[in-house]
ZATIKE-381113 format. One record per residue (C-alpha): residue number from 1; x, y, z. Coordinates in Angstrom, 3 decimals, always signed. Layout:
REM residues N
pos NUM	X X	Y Y	Z Z
...
REM end
This chain:
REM residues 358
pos 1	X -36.189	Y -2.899	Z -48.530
pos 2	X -35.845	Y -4.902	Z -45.164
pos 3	X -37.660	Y -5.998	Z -42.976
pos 4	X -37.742	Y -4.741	Z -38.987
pos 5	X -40.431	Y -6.459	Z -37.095
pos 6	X -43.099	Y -4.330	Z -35.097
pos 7	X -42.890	Y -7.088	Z -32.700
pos 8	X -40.768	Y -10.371	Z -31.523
pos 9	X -41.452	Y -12.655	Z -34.108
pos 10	X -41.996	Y -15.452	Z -31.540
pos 11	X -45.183	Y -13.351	Z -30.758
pos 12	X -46.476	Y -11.941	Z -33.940
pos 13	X -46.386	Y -15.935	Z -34.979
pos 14	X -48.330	Y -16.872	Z -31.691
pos 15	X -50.818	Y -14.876	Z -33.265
pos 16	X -50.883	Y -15.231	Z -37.218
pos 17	X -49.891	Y -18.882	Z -37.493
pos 18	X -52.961	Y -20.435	Z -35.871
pos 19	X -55.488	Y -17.409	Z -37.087
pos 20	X -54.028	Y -18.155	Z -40.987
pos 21	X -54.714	Y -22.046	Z -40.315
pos 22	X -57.863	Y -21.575	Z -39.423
pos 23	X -58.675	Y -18.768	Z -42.511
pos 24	X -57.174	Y -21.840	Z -44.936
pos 25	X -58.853	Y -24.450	Z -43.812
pos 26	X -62.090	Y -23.114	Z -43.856
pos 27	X -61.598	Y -21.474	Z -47.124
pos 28	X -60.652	Y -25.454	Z -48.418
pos 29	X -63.900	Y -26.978	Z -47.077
pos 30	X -66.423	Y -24.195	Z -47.519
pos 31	X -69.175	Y -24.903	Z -49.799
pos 32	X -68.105	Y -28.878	Z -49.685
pos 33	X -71.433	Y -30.633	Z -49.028
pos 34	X -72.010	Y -33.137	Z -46.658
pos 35	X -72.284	Y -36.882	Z -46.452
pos 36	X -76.359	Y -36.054	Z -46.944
pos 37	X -75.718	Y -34.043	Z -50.293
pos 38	X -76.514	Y -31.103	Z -48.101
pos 39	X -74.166	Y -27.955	Z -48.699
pos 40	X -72.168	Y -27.020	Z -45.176
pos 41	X -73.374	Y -24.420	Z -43.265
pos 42	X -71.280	Y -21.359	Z -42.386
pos 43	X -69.364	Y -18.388	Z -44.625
pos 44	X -68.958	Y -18.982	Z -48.187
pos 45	X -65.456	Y -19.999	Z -49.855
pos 46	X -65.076	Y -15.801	Z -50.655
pos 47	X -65.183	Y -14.791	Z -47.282
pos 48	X -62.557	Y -17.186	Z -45.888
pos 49	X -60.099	Y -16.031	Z -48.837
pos 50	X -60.917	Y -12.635	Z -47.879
pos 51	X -60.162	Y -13.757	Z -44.642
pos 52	X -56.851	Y -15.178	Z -45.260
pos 53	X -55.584	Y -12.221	Z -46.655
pos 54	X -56.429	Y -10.068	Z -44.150
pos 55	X -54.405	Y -12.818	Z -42.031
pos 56	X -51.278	Y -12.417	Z -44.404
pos 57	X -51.597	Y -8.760	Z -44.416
pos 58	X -51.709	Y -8.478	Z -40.709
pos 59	X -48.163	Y -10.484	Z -40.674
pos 60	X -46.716	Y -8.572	Z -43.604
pos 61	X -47.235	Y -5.432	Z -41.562
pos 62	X -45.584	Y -6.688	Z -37.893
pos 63	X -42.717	Y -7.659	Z -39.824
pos 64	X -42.679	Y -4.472	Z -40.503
pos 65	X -40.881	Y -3.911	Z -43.911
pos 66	X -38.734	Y -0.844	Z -43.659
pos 67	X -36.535	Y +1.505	Z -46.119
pos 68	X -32.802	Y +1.904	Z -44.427
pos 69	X -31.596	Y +5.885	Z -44.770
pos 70	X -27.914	Y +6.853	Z -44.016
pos 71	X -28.081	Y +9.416	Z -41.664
pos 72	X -24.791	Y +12.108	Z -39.672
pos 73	X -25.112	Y +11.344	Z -35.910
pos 74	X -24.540	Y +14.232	Z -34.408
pos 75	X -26.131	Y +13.434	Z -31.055
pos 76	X -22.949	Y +12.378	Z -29.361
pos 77	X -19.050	Y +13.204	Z -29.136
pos 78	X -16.938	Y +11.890	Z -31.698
pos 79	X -13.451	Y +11.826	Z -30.154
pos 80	X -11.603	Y +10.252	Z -27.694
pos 81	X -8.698	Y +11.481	Z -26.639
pos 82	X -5.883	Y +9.623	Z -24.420
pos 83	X -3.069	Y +10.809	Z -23.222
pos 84	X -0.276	Y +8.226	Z -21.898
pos 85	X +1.885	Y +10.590	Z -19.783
pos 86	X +5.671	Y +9.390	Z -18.647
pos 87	X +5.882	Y +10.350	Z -15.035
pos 88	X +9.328	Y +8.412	Z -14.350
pos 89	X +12.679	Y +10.151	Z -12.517
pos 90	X +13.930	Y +11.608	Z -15.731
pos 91	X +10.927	Y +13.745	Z -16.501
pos 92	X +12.034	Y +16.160	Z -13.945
pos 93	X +15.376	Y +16.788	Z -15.656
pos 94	X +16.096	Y +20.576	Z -16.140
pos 95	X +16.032	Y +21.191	Z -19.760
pos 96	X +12.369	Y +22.333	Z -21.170
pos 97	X +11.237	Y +25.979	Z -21.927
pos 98	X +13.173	Y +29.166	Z -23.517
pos 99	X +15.874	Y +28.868	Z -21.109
pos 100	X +16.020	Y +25.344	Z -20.627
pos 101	X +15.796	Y +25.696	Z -16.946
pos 102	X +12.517	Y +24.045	Z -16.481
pos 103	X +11.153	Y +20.598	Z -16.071
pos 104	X +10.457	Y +18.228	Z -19.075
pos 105	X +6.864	Y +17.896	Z -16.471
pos 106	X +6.232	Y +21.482	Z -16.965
pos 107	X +5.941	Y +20.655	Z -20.910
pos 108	X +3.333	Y +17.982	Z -20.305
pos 109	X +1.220	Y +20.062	Z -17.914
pos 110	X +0.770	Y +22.536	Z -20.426
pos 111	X +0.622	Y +20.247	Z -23.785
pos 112	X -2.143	Y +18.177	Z -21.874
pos 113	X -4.439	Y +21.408	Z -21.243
pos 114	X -3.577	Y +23.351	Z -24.603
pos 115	X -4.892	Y +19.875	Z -26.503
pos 116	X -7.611	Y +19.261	Z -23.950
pos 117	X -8.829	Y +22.848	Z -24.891
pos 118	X -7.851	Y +22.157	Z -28.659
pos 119	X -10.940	Y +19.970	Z -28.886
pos 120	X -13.763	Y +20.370	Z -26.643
pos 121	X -16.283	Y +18.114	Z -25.973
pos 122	X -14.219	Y +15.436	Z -26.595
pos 123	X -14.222	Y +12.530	Z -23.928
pos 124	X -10.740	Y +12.293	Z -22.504
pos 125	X -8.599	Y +10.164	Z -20.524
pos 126	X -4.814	Y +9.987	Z -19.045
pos 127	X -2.603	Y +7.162	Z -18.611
pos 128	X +0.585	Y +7.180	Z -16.743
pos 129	X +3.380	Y +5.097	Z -15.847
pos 130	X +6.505	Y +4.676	Z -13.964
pos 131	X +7.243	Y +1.936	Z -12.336
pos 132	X +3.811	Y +0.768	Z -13.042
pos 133	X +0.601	Y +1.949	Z -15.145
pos 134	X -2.073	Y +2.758	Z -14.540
pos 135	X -5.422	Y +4.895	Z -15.750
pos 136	X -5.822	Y +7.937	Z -14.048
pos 137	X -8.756	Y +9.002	Z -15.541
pos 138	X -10.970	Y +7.004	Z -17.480
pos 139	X -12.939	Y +8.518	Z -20.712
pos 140	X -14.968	Y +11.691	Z -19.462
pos 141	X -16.656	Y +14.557	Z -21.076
pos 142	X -15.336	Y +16.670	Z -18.258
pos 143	X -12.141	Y +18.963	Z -19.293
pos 144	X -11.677	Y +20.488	Z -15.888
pos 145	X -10.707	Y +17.007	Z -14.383
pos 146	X -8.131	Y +16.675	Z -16.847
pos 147	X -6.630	Y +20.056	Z -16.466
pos 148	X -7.051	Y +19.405	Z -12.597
pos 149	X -5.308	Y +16.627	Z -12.992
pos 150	X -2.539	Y +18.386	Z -14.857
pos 151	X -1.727	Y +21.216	Z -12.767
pos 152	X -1.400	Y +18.759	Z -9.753
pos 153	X +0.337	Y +15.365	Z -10.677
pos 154	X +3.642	Y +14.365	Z -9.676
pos 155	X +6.406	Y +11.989	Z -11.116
pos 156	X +7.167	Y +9.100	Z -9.227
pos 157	X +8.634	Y +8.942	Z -5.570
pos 158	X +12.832	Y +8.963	Z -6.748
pos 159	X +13.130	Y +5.806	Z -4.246
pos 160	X +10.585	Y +3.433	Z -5.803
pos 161	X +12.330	Y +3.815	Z -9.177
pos 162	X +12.910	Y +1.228	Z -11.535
pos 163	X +14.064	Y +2.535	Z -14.240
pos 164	X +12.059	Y +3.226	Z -17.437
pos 165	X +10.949	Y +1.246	Z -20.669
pos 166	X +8.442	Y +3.142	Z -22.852
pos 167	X +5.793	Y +0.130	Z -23.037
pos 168	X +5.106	Y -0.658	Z -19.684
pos 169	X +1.676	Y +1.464	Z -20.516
pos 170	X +0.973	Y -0.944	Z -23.757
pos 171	X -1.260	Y -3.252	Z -21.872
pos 172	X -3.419	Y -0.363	Z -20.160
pos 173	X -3.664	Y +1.701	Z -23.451
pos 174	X -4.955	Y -1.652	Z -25.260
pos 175	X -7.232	Y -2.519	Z -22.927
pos 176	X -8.598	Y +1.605	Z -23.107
pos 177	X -8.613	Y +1.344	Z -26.888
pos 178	X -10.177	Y -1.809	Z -27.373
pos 179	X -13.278	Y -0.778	Z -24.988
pos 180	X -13.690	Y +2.393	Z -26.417
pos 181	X -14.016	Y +0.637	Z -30.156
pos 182	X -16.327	Y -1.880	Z -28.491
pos 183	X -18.798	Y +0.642	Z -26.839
pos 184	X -18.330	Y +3.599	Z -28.774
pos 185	X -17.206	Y +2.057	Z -32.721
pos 186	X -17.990	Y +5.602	Z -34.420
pos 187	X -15.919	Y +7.758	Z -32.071
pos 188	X -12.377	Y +9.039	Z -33.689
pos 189	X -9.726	Y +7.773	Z -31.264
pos 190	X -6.497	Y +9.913	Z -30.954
pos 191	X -3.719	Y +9.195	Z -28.911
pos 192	X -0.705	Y +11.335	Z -27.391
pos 193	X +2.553	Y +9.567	Z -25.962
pos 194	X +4.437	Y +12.224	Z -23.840
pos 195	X +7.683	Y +11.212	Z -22.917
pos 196	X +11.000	Y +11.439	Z -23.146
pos 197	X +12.134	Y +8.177	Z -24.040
pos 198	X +14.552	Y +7.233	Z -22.052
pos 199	X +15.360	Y +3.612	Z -21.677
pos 200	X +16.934	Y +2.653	Z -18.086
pos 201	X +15.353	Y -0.607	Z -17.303
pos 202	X +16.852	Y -4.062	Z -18.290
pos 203	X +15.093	Y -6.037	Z -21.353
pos 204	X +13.770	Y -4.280	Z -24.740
pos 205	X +9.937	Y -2.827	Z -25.016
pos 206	X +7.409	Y -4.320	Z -26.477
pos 207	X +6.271	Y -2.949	Z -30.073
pos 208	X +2.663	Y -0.717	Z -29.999
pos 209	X +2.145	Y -1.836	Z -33.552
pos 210	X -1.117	Y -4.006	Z -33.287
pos 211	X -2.662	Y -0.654	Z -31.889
pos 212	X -2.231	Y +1.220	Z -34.445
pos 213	X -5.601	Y -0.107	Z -36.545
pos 214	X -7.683	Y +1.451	Z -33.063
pos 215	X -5.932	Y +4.868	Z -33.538
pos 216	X -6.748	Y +7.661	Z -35.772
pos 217	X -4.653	Y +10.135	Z -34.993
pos 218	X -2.820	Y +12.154	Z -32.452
pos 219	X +1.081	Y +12.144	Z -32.066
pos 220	X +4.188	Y +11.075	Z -29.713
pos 221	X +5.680	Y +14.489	Z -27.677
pos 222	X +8.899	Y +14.021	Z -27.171
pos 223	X +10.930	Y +16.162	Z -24.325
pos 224	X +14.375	Y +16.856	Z -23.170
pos 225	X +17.542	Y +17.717	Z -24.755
pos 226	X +20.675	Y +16.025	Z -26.568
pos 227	X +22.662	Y +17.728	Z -23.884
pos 228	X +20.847	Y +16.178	Z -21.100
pos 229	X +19.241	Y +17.793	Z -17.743
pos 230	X +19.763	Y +17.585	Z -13.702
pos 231	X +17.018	Y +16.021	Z -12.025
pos 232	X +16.293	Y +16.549	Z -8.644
pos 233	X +15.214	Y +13.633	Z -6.049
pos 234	X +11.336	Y +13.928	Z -5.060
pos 235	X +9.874	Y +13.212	Z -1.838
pos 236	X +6.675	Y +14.314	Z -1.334
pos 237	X +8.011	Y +15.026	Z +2.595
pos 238	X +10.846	Y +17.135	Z +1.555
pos 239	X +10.102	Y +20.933	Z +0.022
pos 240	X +11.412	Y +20.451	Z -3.587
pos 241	X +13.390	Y +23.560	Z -3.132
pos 242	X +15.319	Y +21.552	Z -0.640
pos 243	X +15.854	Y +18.462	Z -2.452
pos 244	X +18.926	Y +16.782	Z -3.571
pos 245	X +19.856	Y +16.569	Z -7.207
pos 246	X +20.307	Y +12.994	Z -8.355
pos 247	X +23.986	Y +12.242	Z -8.069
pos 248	X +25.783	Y +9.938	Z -10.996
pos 249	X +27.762	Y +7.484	Z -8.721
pos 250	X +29.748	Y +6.055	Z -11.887
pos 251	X +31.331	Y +9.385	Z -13.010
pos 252	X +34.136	Y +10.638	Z -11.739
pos 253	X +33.639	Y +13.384	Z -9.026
pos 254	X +34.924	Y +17.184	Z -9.567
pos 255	X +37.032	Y +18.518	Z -6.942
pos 256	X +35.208	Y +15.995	Z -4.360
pos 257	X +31.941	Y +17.142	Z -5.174
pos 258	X +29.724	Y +14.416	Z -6.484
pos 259	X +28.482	Y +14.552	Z -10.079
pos 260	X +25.013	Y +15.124	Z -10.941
pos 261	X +23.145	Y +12.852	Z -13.283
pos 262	X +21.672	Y +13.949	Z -16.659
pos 263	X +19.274	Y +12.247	Z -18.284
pos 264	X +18.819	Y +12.826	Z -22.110
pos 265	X +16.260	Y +12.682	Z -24.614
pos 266	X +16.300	Y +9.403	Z -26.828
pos 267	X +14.212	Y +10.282	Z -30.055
pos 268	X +15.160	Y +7.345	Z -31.674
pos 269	X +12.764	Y +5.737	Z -29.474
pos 270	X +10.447	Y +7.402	Z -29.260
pos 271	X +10.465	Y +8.058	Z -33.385
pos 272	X +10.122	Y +4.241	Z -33.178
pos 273	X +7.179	Y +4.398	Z -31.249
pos 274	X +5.659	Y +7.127	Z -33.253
pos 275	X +5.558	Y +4.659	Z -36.314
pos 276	X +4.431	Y +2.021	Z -34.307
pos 277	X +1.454	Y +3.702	Z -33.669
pos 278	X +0.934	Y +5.219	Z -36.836
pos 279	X +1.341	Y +8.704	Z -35.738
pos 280	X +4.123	Y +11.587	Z -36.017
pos 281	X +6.863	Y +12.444	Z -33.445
pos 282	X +6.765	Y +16.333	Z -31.961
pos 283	X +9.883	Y +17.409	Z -30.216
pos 284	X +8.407	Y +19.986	Z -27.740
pos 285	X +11.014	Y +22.391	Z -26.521
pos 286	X +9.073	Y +25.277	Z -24.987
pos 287	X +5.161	Y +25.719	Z -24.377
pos 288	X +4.085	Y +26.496	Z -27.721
pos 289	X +0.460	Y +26.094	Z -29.540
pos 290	X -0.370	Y +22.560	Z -29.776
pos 291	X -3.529	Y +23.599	Z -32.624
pos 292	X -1.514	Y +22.407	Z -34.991
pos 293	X -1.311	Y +18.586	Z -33.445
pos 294	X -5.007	Y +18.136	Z -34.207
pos 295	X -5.419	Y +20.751	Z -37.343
pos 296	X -6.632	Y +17.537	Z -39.408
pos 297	X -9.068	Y +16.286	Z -36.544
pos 298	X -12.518	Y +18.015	Z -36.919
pos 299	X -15.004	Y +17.088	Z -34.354
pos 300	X -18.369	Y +17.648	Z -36.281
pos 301	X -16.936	Y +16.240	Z -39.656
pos 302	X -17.895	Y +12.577	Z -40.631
pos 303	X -14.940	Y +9.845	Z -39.957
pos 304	X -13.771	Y +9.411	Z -43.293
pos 305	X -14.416	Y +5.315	Z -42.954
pos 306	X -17.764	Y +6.294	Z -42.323
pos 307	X -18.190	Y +5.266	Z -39.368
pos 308	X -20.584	Y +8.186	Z -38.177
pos 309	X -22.891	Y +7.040	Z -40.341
pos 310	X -26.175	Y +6.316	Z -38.751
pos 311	X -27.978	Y +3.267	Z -40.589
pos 312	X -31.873	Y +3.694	Z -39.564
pos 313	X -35.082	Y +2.227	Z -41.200
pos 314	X -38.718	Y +3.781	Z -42.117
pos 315	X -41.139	Y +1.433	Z -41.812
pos 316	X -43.392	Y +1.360	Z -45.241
pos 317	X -46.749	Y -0.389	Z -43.876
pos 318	X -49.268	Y +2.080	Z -45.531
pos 319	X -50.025	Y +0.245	Z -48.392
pos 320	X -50.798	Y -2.750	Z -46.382
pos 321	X -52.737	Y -1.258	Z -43.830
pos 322	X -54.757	Y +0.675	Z -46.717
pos 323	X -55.083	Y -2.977	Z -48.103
pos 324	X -56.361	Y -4.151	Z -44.906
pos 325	X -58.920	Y -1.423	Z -44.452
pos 326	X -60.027	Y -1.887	Z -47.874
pos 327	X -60.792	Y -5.883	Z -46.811
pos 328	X -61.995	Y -4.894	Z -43.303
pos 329	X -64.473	Y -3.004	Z -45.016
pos 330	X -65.683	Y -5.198	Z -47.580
pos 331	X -65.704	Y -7.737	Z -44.541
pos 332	X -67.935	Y -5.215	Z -42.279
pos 333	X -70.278	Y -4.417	Z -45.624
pos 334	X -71.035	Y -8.335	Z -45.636
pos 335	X -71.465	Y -8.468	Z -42.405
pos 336	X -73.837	Y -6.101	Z -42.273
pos 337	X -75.795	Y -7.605	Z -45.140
pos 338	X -75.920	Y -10.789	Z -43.604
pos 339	X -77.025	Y -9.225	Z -40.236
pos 340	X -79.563	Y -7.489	Z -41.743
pos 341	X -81.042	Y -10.203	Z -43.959
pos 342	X -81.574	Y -12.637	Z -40.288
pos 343	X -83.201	Y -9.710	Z -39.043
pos 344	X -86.292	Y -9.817	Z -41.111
pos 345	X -88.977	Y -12.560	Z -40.102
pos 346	X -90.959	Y -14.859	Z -43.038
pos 347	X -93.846	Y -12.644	Z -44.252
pos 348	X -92.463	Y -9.719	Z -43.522
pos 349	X -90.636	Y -7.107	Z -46.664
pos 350	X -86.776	Y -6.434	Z -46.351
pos 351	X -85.964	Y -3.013	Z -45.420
pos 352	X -85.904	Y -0.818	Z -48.698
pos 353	X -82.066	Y -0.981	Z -50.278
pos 354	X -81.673	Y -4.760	Z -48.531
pos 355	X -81.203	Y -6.699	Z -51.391
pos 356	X -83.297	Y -9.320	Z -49.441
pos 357	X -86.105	Y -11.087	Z -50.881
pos 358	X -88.907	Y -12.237	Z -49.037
REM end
């Protein structure tokens, strides 16, 4: 038993804490006689007790005390879902699919709409970084923008590169986390890293760990090859298929021809990351399901710290209102009586079933 008030306390006390006063005083001086040995006039002592109940029950009920029940909330989506996508130089290299002739980009586009469609009516949202991060999309119940979004995005212009370190998105998925546990704190939270690791810039990355306690689930998609892939230069004013693959100044050239760079995937890293963020590293090779990335996650099932538990309260004021009838009623009856008994003039007989003498 709790108690839930009806209404602001500030104003049910407005209301009882001068009425119950009055009700207490009157029920201390009633039948006191005065200075002349003469009784007081006005209601008896019973009536002002009877009074001063009603009083406390008319406070007991706008408190309003309530029985809590646990309920399932089912009224609203239960998972977020954000997906911090690598869109630096190296995630063009040539090395994804069957024959290893595609880009490592061409793996995200379809991971990020196979586990958009893996849960729906979810609330999604991509980060991605480069150079830079930032949120693409913020949380929204709307899959097509984030398969829009897929199909269409491009890395990062080849001549604004500064290399890559895999946390430069820590600070954006934090601040993404953290207000979705504020605002929505029964929502599951997964996360997907898709990268491919690679470490070019100077300095080492920051750890994710101190995220992990907003995460739930989800896992760190890892692309690319040990052998490396070509990468070709992007500008969106040059037709890819006439672009320039990215040329490795330091090695040696082959029969005067310049030497193309490969970039390779570094899974130590992103294994690293994986445990930082307390979730499992996928190597994704070719566009395969991605079902079995969120097999554990169900959407309509309760999170197991119970945090879709809905805590709401039944107010039990019956018994107190019946109590309050039952005095309203004895009050009306005397009321009545007393009415009735001023009503009938010296000489004259009380109404039959009065009580009142002449």
């Amino acid at each position: 038993m709790s108690l839930q008030p009806l209404v602001p306390v500030w104003a049910l006390a407005l209301v009882v804490v001068p009425l119950l006063a009055l009700t207490v005083w009157q029920a201390v001086v009633a039948g006191r006689r005065g200075p002349d040995g003469a009784a007081r006039p006005g209601a008896p002592r019973a009536a002002w007790v009877r009074r001063t109940g009603a009083v406390v029950l008319l406070a007991l009920i706008g408190l309003g005390p309530s029985v809590a029940s646990t309920d399932r909330d089912t009224s609203v989506t239960n998972v977020d879902m954000f997906f911090v996508v690598d869109r630096t130089g190296s995630m063009a290299a040539e090395d994804y699919g069957p024959t290893q002739d595609q880009e490592r980009l061409d793996g995200v586009r379809h991971d990020v709409v196979s586990l958009t469609e893996a849960i729906p009516g979810a609330r999604y949202s991509v980060i991605s970084f480069d150079s830079q991060a930032s949120r693409q999309l913020p949380l929204t119940t709307d899959a097509r923008a984030i398969t829009s979004w897929a199909e269409t995005f491009r890395r990062e212009i080849t001549r604004y590169s500064q290399g890559s370190l895999t946390d430069r998105p820590l600070d954006e998925l934090r601040t993404a986390l953290e207000g979705s546990a504020e605002l929505h704190p029964a929502n599951t939270r997964l996360v997907f890293f898709l990268s491919d690791g690679e470490q070019t810039a100077d300095g080492e990355p920051r750890s994710f760990a101190d995220l992990a306690p907003l995460i739930d689930g989800g896992a760190v998609l890892g692309y690319g090859t040990a052998e490396g892939g070509r990468m070709k230069e992007y500008d969106p004013d040059v037709d890819p298929a006439d672009a320039e693959y990215i040329v490795d100044w330091s090695q040696p050239s082959e029969d005067g021809e310049p030497v193309a760079a490969l970039s390779t995937i570094d899974e130590e890293t992103l294994g690293t990351l994986a445990e930082q963020l307390g979730v499992p590293y996928v190597h994704r090779t070719e566009p395969t399901e991605t079902a079995s990335l969120v097999a554990g996650i169900d959407p309509e099932q309760v999170a197991a710290d119970g945090r879709r538990d809905v805590t709401s309260y039944r107010p039990v004021v019956w018994p107190l209102a019946l109590a309050l009838v039952v005095l309203l009623g004895v009050e009306a009856w005397f009321w009545a009586r007393s009415a009735s008994r001023s009503l009938v003039r010296p000489g004259e007989r009380a109404p039959s079933g009065t009580g009142v003498r002449r």
